[in-house]
C-alpha positions, 0 to 999 in steps of 0.5 A: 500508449505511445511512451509506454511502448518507447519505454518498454522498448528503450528504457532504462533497468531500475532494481527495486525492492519486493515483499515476501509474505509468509514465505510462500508469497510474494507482493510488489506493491501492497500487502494489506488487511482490515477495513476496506482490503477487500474493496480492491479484489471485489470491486469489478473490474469494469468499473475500475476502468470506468471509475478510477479509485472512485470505484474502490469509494463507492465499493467502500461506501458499501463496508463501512457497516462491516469494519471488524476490529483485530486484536495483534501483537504487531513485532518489527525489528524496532518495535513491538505493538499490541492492540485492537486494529481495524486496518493495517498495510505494508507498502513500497508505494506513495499512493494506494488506490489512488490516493495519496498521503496515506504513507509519507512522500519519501518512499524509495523503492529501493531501500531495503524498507517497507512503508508501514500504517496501522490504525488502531480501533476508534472507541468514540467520535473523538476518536475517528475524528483523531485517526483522520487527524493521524493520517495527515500527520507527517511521520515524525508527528505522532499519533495513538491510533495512528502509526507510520514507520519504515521497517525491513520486516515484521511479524503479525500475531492475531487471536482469529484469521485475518484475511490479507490481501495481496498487490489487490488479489485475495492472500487467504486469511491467517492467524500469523503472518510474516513479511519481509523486505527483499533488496532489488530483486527485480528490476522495472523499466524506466524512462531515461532521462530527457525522453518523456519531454523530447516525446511531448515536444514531437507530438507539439510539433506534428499536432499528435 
């Protein structure tokens, strides 16, 4: 608690990037859908205190059975694909529920872009076993069920309601959705440099 209070009272203003989700709402650090979304905004909050992201694993443990499929047209910018999906999300983070390696490690927060992973629908054993394989994969690697890519902005067409999630909270559930980056639009607090160690070195010292 201590650093968090010295960095919210001296920290440093960073600007960073936010998302704007059909033109109406806004996210910060994911926008999602398909399997497991859900997890994020139905397991309870106490045993995310508890548990950490080992409460979304048990939470998840409990979906597998109700993984759907979406059919959608997915159009960015750079590209355009079309194809049965069973998750998908548009992010500006190197970990997502506590788990990193999902999106590749050279995220800024800054850039004008978002990190994007989609991954198409398994028909066969093989094939779950590839989309494991897809997610270690590095993004200039390529995958056929599994996409990672960096866009400003993208526009999603599904043949049935997809329900979204926002930064873990419910997003309502749409047949079309638009997302697009917005530049440093708000501006977070950051150690300045050389404090978080002078603090540790203080503690040592005192036997805090």
């Amino acid at each position: 608690m201590l650093p968090a209070a010295v960095n919210a009272a001296c920290g440093v203003p960073y600007a960073i990037d936010i998302g704007r989700f059909c033109e109406d709402r806004y996210f910060v650090y994911v926008a999602g859908f398909g399997a497991f979304t859900e997890v994020s905004y139905l397991t309870p909050q106490d045993k995310k205190n508890l548990l950490g992201h080992q409460a979304y694993i048990l939470e998840g443990v409990k979906s597998l059975a109700s993984i759907k499929s979406y059919p959608m047209k997915i159009t960015t910018p750079e590209e355009t694909l079309e194809g049965e999906f069973i998750y998908g999300m548009v992010t500006n983070t190197i970990s997502v529920g506590g788990f990193k390696g999902l999106v590749n490690q050279d995220v800024a927060l800054n850039d004008g872009l978002f990190e994007v992973l989609l991954i198409r629908t398994p028909k066969t054993p093989l094939e779950l076993s590839g989309i494991v394989t897809g997610l270690l994969m590095k993004e200039e690697e390529k995958s056929e069920l599994v996409y990672k890519f960096k866009t400003s902005r993208l526009h999603i067409e599904a043949q049935e309601p997809v329900d979204w999630v926002l930064d873990g909270e419910f997003g309502g559930s749409r047949t079309e959705v638009s997302v697009e980056n917005l530049p440093r639009q708000i501006e977070i607090l950051c150690p300045q440099a050389g404090k978080s160690r002078t603090r540790k070195a203080e503690g040592k010292n005192t036997g805090a």
